[in-house]
DOMIGU-218657 format. One line per field, with one value per residue: residue number from 1; chain; y, x, z of N, C-alpha, C, CB in turn. Coordinates in nm, 2 decimals. Glycine has a CB too. Layout:
N
nr = NUM_...
kette = A_...
nY = Y_...
nX = X_...
nZ = Z_...
caY = Y_...
caX = X_...
caZ = Z_...
cY = Y_...
cX = X_...
cZ = Z_...
cbY = Y_...
cbX = X_...
cbZ = Z_...
//
This chain:
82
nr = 1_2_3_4_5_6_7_8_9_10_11_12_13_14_15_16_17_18_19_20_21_22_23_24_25_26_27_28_29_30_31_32_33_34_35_36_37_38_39_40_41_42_43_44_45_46_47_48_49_50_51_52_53_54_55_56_57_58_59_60_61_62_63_64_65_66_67_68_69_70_71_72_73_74_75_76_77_78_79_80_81_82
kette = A_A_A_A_A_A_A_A_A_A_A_A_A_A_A_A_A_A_A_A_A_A_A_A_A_A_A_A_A_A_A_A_A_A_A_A_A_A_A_A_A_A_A_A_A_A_A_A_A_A_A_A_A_A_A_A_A_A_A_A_A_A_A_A_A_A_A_A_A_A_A_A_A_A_A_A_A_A_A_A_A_A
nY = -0.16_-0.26_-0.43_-0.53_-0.64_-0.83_-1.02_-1.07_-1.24_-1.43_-1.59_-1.67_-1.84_-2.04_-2.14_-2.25_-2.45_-2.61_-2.74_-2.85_-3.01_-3.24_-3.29_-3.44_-3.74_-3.82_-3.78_-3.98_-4.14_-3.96_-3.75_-3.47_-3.41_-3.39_-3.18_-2.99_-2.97_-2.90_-2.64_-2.53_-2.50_-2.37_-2.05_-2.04_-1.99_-1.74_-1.56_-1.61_-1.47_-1.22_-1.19_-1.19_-0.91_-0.73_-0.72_-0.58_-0.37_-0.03_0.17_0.08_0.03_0.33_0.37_0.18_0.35_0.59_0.55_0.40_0.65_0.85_0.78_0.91_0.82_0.91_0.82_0.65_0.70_0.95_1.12_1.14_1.33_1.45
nX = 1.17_1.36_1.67_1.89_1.72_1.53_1.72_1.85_1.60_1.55_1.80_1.76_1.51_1.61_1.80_1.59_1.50_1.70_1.74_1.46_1.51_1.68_1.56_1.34_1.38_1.37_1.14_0.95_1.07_1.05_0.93_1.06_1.12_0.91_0.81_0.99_1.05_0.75_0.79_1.00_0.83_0.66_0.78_0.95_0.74_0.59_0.87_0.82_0.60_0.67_0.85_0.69_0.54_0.77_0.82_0.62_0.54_0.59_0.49_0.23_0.16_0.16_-0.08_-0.31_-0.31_-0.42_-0.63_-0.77_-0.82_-0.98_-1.21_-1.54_-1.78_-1.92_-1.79_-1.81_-1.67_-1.59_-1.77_-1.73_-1.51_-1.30
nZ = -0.37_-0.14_-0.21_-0.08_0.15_0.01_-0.06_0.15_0.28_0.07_0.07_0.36_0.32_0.18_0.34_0.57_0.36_0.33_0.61_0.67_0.43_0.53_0.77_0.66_0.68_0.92_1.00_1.02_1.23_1.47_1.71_1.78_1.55_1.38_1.53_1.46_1.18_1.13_1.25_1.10_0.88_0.91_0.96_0.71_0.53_0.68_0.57_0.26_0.27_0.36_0.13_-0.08_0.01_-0.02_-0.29_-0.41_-0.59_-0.60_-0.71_-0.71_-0.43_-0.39_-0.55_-0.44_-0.23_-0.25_-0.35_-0.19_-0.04_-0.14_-0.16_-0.19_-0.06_0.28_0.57_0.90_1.10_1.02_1.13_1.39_1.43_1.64
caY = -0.28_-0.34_-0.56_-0.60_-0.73_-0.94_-1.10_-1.17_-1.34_-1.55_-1.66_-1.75_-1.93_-2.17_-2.19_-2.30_-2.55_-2.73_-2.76_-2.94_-3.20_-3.27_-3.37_-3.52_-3.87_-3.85_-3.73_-4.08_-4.19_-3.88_-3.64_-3.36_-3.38_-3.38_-3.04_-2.84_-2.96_-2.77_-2.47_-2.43_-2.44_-2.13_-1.99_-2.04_-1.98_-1.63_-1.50_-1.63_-1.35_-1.12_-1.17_-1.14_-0.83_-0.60_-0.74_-0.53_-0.24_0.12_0.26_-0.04_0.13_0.48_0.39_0.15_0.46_0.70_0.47_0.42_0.76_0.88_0.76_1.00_0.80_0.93_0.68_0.65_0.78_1.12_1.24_1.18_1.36_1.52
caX = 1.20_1.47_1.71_1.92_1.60_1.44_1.82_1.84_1.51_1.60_1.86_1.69_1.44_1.70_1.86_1.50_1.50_1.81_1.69_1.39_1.51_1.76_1.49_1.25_1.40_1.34_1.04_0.89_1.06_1.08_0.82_1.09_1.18_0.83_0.77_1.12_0.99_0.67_0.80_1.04_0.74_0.58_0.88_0.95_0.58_0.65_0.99_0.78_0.51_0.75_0.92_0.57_0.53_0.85_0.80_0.49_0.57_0.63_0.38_0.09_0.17_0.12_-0.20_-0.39_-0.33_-0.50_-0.78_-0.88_-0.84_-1.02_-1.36_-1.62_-1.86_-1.89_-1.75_-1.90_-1.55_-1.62_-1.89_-1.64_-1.35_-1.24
caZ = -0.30_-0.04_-0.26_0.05_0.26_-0.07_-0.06_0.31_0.26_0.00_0.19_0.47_0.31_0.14_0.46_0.59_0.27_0.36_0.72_0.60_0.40_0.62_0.86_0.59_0.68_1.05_1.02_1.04_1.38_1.58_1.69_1.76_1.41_1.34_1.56_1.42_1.05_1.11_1.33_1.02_0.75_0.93_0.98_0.58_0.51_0.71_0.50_0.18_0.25_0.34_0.01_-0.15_0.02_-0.04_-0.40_-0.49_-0.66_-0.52_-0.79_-0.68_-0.28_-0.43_-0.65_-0.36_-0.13_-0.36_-0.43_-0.07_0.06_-0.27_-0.17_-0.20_0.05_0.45_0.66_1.03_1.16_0.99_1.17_1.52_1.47_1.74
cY = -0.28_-0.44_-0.61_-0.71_-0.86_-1.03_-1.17_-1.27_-1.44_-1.65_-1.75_-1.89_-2.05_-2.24_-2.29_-2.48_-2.66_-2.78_-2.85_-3.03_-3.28_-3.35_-3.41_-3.70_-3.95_-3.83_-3.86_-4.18_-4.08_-3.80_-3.51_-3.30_-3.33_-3.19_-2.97_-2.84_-2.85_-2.64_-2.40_-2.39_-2.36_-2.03_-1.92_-1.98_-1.79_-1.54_-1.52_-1.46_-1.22_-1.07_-1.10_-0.93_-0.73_-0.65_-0.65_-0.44_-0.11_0.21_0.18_0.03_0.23_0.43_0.33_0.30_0.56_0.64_0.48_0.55_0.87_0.86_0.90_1.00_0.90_0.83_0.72_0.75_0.94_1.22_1.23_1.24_1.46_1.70
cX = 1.34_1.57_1.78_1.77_1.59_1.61_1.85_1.72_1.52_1.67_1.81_1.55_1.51_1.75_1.72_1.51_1.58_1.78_1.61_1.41_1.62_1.65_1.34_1.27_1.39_1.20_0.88_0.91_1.10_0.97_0.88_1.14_1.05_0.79_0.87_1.08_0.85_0.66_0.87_0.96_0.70_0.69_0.88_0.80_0.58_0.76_0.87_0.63_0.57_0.80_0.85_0.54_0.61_0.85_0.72_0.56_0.53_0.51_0.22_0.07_0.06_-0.06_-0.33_-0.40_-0.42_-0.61_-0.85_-0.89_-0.96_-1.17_-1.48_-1.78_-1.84_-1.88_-1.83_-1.80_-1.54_-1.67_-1.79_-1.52_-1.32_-1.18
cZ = -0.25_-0.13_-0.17_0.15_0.14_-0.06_0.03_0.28_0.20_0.03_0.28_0.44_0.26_0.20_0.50_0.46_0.31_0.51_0.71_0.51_0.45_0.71_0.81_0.67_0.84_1.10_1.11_1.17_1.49_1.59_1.74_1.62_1.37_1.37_1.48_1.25_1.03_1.19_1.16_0.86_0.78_0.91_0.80_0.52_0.50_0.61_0.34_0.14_0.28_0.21_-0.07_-0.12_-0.01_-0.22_-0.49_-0.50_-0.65_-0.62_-0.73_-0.57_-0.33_-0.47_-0.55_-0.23_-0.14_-0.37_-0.31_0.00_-0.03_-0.25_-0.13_-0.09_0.24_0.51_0.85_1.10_1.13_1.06_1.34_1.52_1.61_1.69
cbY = -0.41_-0.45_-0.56_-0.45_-0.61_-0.89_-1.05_-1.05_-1.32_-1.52_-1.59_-1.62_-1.89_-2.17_-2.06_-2.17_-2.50_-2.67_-2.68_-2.89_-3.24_-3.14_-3.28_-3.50_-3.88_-3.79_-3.66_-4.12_-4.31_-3.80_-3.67_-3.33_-3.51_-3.49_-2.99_-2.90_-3.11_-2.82_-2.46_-2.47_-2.49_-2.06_-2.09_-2.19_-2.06_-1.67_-1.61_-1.81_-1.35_-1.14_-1.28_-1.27_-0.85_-0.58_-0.84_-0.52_-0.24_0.20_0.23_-0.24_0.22_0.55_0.29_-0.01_0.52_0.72_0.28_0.31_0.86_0.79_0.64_1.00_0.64_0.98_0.67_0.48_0.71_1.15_1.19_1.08_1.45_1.41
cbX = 1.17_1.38_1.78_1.97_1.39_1.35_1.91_1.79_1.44_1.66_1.88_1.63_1.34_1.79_1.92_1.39_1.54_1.98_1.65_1.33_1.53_1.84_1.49_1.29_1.53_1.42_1.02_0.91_1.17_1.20_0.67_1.17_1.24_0.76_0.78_1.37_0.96_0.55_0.97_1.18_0.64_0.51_1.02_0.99_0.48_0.70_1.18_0.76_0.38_0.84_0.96_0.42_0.49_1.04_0.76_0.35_0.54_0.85_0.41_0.10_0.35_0.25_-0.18_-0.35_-0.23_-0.43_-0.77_-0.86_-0.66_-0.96_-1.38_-1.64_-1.84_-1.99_-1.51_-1.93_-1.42_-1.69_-2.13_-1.61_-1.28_-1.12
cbZ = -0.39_0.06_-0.36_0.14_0.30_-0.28_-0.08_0.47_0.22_-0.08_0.26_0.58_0.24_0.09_0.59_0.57_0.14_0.33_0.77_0.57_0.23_0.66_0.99_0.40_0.61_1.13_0.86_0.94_1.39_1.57_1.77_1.85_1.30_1.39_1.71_1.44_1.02_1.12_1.53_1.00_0.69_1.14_1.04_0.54_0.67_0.83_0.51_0.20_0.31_0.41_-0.04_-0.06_0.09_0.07_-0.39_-0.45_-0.78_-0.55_-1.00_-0.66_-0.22_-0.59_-0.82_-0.31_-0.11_-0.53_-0.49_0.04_0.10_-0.39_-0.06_-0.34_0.06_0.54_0.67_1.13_1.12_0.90_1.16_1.60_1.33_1.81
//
C-alpha cells in the first residue's frame, strides 16, 4: 500500500467532511447547497473506495491472481486464440 496515496486520501476525505457540514445548515433553504452537498458525497464516497482499495493487502492481490488464472476449466476464449 501507497502510504503516500492512503494519506492523500485521508486527507481529502476530511477536507470533503468539513465541506459538508459546513453546508449541512443550508441545506434546507438552498438547492445549490443541496447539489455541492451531494456532488461532494460521491466525490467522498469515491476517495472512501479508493482507500478501501489500496488497503487490501499485496499478498490477497498475489493469491486472487493465482486463484483465477489457476482454473483448470476451458473458457470459450481458449478455443480463439489467435
Amino acid at each position: 500500500m501507497s502510504s503516500q496515496k492512503a494519506h492523500k486520501l485521508r486527507q481529502t476525505i476530511l477536507k470533503y467532511n468539513t465541506e459538508m457540514s459546513k453546508l449541512k445548515d443550508e441545506l434546507i433553504y438552498s438547492q445549490e447547497a443541496n447539489i455541492k452537498y451531494n456532488k461532494l458525497v460521491i466525490k467522498k464516497a469515491v476517495c472512501r473506495q479508493e482507500l478501501a482499495a489500496e488497503k487490501r493487502n499485496l499478498l490477497q492481490k498475489i493469491m486472487n491472481k493465482l486463484h483465477l488464472n489457476s482454473s483448470k476449466e476451458k473458457l470459450i476464449c481458449d478455443y480463439f486464440k489467435s
